[in-house]
C-alpha positions as CSV (number, residue, x, y, z in Angstrom):
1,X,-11.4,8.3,10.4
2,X,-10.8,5.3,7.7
3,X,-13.8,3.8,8.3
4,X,-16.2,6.8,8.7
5,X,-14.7,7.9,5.5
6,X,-16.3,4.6,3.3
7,X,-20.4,4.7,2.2
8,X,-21.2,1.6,4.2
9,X,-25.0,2.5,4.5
10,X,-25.3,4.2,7.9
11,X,-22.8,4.9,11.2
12,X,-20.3,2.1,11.7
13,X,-18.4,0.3,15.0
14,X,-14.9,-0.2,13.8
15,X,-13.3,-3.6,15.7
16,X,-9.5,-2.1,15.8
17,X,-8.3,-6.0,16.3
18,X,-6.4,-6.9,13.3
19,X,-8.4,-9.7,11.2
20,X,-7.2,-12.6,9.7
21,X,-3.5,-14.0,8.4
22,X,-2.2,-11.6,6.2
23,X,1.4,-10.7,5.8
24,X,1.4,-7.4,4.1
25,X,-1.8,-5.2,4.4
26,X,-3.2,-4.1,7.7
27,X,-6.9,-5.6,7.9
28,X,-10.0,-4.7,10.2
29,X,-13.8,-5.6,10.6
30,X,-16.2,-2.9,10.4
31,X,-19.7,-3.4,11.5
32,X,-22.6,-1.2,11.0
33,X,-23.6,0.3,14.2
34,X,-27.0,-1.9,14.2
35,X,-24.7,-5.3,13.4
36,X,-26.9,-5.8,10.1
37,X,-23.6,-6.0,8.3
38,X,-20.2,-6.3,7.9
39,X,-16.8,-5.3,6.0
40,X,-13.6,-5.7,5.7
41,X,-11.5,-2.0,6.0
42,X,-8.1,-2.1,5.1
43,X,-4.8,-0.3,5.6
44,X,-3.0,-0.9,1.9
45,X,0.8,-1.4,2.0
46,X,2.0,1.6,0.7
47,X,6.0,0.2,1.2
48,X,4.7,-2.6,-1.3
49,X,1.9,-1.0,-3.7
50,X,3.3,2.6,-4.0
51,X,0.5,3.4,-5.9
52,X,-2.6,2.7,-4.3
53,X,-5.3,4.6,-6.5
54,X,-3.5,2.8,-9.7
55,X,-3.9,-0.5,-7.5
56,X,-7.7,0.3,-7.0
57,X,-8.3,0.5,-10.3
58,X,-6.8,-2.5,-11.4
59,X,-9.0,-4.5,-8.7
60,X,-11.9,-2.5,-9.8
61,X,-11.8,-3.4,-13.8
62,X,-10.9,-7.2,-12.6
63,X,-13.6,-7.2,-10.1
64,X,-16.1,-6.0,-13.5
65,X,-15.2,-8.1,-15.5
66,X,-15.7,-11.1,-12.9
67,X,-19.0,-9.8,-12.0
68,X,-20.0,-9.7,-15.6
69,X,-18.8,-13.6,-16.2
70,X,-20.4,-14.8,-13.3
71,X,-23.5,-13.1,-13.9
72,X,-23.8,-14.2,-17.4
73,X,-22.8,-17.8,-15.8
74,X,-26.2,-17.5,-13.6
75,X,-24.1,-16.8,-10.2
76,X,-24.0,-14.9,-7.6
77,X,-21.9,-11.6,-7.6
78,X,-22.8,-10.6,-4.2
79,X,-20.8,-13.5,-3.1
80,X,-18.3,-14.8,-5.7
81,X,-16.5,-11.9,-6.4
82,X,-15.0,-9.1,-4.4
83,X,-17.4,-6.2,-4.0
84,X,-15.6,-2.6,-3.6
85,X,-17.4,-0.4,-1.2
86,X,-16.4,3.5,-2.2
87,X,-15.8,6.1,-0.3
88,X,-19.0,8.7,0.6
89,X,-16.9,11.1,-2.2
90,X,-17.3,8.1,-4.5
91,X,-13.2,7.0,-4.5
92,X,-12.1,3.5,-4.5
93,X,-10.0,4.5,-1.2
94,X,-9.0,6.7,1.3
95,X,-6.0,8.6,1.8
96,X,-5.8,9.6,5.6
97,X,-3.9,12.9,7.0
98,X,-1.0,10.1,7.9
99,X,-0.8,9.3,3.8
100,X,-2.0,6.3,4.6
101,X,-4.4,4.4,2.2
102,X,-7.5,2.5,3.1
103,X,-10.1,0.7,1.2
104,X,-13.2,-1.8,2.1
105,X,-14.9,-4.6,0.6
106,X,-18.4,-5.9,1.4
107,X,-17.6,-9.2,4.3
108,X,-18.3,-12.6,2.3
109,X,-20.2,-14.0,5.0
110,X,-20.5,-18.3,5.9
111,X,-17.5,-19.2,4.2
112,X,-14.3,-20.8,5.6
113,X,-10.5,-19.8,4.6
114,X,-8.0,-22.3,5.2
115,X,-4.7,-22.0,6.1
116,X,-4.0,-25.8,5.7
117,X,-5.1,-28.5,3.6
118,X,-7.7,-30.1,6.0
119,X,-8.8,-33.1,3.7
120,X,-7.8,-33.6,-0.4
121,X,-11.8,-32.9,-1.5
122,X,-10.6,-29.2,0.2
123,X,-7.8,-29.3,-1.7
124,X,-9.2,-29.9,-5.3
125,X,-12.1,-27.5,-4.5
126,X,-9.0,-24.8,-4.1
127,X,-7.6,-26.3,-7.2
128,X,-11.4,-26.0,-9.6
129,X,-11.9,-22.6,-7.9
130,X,-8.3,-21.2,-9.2
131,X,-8.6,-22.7,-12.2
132,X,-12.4,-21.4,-12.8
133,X,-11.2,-18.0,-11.7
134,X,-8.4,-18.2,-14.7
135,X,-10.6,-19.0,-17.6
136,X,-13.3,-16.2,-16.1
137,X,-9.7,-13.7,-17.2
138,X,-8.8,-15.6,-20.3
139,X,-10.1,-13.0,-22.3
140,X,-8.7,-10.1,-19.7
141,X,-6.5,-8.1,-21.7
142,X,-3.1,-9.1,-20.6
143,X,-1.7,-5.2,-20.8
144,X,-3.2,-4.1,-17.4
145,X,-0.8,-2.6,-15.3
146,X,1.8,-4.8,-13.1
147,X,0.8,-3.5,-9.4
148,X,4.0,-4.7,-8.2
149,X,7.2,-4.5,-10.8
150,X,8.9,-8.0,-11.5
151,X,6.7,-9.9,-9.0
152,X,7.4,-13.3,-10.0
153,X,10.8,-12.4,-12.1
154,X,12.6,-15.2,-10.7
155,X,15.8,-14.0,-11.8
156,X,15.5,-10.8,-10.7
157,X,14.2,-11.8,-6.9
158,X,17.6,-14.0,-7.6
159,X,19.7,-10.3,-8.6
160,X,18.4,-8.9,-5.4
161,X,19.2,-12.0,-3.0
162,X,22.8,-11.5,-4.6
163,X,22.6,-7.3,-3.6
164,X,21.1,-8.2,-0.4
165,X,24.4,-11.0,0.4
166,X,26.6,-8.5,-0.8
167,X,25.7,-6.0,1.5
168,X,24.9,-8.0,4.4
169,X,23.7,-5.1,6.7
170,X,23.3,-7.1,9.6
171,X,26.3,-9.3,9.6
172,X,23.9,-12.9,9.2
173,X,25.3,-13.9,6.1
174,X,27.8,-16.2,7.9
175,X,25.0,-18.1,9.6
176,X,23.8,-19.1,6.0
177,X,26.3,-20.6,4.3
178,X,24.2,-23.7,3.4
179,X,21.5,-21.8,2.5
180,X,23.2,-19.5,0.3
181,X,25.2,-22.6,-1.5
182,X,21.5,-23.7,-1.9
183,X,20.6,-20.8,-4.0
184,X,23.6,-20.7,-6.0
185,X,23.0,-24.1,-7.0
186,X,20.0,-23.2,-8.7
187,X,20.8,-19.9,-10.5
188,X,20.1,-21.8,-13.8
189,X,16.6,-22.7,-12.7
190,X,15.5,-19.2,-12.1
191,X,15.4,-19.3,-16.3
192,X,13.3,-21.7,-17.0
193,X,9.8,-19.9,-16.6
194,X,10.7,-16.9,-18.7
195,X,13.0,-18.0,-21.2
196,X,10.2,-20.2,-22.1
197,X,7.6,-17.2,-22.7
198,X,10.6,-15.3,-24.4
199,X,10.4,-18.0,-26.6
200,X,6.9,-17.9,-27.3
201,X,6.4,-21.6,-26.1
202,X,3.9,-20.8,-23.0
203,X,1.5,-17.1,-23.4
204,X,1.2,-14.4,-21.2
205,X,-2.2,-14.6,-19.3
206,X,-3.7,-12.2,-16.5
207,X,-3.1,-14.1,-13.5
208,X,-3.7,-13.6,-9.3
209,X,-0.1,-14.4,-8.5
210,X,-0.9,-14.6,-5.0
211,X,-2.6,-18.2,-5.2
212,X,-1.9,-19.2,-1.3
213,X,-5.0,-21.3,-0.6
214,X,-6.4,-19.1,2.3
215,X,-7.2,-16.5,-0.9
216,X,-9.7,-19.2,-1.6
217,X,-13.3,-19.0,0.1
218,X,-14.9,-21.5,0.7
219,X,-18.5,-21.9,1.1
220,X,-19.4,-22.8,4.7
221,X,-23.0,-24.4,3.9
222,X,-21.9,-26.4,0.2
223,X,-18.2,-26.7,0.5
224,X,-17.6,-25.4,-2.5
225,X,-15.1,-22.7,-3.8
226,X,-16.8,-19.4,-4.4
227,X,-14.7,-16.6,-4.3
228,X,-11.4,-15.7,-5.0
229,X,-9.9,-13.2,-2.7
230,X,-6.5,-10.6,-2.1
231,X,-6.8,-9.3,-6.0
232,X,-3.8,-7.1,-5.2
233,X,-1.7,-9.0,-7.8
234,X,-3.5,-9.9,-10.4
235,X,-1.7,-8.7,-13.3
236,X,0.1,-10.0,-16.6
237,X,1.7,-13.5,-15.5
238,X,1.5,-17.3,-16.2
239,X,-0.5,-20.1,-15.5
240,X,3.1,-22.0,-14.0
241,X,2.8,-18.8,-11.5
242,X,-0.6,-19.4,-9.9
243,X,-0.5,-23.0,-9.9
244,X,3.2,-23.3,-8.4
245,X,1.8,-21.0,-5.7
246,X,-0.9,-22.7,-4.7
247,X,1.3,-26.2,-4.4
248,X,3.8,-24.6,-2.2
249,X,1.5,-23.9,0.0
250,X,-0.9,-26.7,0.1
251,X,0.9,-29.8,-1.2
252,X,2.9,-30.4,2.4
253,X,1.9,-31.4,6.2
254,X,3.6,-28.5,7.3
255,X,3.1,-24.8,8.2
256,X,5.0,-22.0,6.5
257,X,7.8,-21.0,9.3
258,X,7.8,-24.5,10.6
259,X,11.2,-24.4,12.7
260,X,12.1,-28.4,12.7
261,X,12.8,-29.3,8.9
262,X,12.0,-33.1,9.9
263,X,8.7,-32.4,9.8
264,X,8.0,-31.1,5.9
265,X,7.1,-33.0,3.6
266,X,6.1,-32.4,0.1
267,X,3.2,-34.3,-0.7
268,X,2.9,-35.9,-4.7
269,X,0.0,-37.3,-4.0
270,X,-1.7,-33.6,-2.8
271,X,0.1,-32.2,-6.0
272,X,-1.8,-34.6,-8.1
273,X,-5.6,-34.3,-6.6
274,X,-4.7,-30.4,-6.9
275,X,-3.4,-30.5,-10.8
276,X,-6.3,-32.9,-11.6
277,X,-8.6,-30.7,-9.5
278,X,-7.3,-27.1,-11.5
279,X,-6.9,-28.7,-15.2
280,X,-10.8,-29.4,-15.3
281,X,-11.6,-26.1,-15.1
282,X,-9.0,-24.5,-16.3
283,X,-6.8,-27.3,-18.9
284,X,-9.6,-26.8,-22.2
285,X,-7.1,-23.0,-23.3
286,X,-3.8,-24.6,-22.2
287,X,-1.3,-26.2,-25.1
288,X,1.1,-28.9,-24.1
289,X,4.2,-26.8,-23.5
290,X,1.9,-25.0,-20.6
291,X,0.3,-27.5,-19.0
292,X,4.1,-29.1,-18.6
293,X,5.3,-25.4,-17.1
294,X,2.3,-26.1,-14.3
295,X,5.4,-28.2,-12.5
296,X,8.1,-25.8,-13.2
297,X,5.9,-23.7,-11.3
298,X,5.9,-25.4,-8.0
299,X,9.2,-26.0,-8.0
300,X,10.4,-22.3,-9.1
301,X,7.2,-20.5,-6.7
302,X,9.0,-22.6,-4.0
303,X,12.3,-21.4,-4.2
304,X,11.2,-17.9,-5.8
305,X,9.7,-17.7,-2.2
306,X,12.3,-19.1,0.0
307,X,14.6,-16.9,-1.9
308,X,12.4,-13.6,-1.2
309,X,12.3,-15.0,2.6
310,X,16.4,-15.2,2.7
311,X,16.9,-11.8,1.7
312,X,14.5,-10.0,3.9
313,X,16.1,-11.9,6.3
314,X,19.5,-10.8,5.4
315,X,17.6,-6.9,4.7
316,X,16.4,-6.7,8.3
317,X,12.8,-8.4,7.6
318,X,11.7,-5.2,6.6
319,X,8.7,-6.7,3.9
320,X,7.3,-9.7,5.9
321,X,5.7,-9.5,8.7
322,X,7.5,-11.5,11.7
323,X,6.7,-12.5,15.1
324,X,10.1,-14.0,16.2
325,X,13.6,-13.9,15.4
326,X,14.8,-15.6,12.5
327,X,11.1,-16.1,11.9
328,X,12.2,-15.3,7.5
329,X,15.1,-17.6,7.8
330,X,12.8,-20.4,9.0
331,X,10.1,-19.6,6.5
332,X,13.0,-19.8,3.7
333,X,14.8,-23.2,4.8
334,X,11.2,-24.5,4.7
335,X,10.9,-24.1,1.5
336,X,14.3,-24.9,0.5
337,X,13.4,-28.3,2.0
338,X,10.3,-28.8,-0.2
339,X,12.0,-27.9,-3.4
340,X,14.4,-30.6,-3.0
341,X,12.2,-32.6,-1.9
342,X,10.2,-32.0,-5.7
343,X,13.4,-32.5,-7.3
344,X,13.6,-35.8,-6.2
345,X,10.4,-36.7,-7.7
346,X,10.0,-34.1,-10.9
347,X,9.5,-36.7,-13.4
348,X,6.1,-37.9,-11.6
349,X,5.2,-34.1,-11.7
350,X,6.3,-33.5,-14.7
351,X,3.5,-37.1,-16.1
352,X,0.9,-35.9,-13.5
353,X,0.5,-32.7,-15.2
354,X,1.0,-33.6,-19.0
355,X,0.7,-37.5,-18.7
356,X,2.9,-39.5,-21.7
357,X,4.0,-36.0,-23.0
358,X,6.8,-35.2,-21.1
């Protein structure tokens, strides 16, 4: 019913094979019945974006104002940004009779999304692409509505870890004692980010927050970035956020829920093709003070995220999608194990991003 509801130009064959790696929406394939096209349908996380008309809207203005900036730039629309297909009563999504909530995008065809690093010219095209995608919202007004409260409020994903510990609803807290005196350790750091906007010393910009490199297309034929995907987040955020994302992901050897912690490895050198890579597109609007955050932000998206991981792992791994047991508590102690790793080489982060000036 989801996808017979959407205007995709004529009768469609829906694939009902999930697509691609994501951990929190439900995504399909749509076809048109005579295979002349393609789309993307899917099932929006109500549990995590309780309001999914306000959602569409937000991705709707964003995707505007990108397809005005592009177009004025001389690109392509069609193929840089996210395209919104409506429903055939002219919403931005579906409600079906189960309350769910669907939506659709036009498929970006010949383009790649990684889910590694493959090579460091990969890497820096990520890196350009992210950082071209945040001067194309400079001038997005930063009062558009947060689509999911306190995303990267460090301290606050820290106040629920400590709820979560408290109540320990499945008895694991006593198979995490490292872990836990991990976190602990680093209460202090969960400040740094946004004590320094309180102060005024780094703005307030409209930001993805979501910046894992497979929301990166890549252009199949050129090799270059073209469109940034998974708009879901973009809201009011900083710079630190998106860039800190994108380094936890990318700047390692390693995959996400790797089990054995011998094999990740936090890779300076990836972290400095990637800041070089992002601050020429994206450096011109950024002071001092914020360029500097840029390595505050891996290390604090790091342990933000191994934090999140712990405590849906203590909840019942109710948010993120898992495949095995204890899949959350090896996702956390992986990145556990690349935050210290940063620690031990901060100051070179700290001189990559803001070189003499730190």
């Amino acid at each position: 019913s989801a996808a017979n509801a959407f205007d995709f130009g004529g009768p469609v064959l829906c694939d009902a094979h999930h697509y691609g790696e994501g951990h929190i929406n439900d995504t399909f394939v749509v076809w048109r019945e005579d295979h002349s096209k393609r789309f993307i349908l899917q099932r929006i996380n109500t549990d995590t974006f309780t309001n999914p008309v306000g959602l569409m809207e937000n991705v709707c203005g964003v995707t505007r104002h990108l397809r005005a900036k592009i177009l004025a730039e001389g690109g392509d629309p069609a193929r840089e940004t996210l395209n919104v297909i409506p429903t055939l009563s002219g919403s931005t999504c579906y409600l079906d009779a189960d309350g769910g909530a669907w939506r659709a995008y036009d498929f970006v065809e010949d383009t790649i999304c990684l889910q590694q690093v493959g090579s460091e010219a990969d890497f820096r095209t990520v890196a350009e692409t992210l950082g071209k995608f945040q001067n194309q919202l400079a001038d997005y007004p930063a009062s558009t509505s947060e689509t999911i409260a306190r995303f990267h409020d460090t301290p606050n994903r820290y106040a629920n870890f400590e709820k979560a510990l408290a109540a320990d609803a499945l008895g694991r807290a006593k198979n995490i004692t490292s872990e836990i005196e991990f976190i602990h350790a680093r209460e202090q750091d969960c400040h740094v980010l946004l004590d320094q906007l309180a102060a005024g010393e780094i703005p307030l910009r409209v930001t993805h927050n979501d910046t894992k490199i497979n929301n990166v297309l890549i252009d199949a034929a050129t090799g270059k970035g073209i469109c940034v995907i998974d708009l879901d987040t973009v809201m009011p955020g900083l710079s630190a956020y998106d860039f800190g994302d994108s380094i936890r992901t990318g700047a390692n050897d390693c995959a996400e829920d790797e089990p054995d912690q011998s094999k990740v490895h936090f890779d300076l050198h990836l972290y400095e093709v990637f800041a070089k890579g992002y601050l020429s597109t994206a450096g011109a609007s950024m002071s001092m003070a914020e360029k500097k955050s840029l390595a505050w932000g891996a290390r604090l998206m790091t342990l933000e995220c191994g934090i999140r991981f712990l405590t849906d792992y203590l909840e019942g791994d109710h948010y993120f999608h898992i495949a095995r047991p204890d899949h959350n508590l090896d996702r956390a102690r992986t990145q556990f194990t690349l935050v210290r790793q940063m620690e031990e080489v901060f100051d070179q982060m700290l001189e990559i991003v803001c070189p003499d000036n730190h």
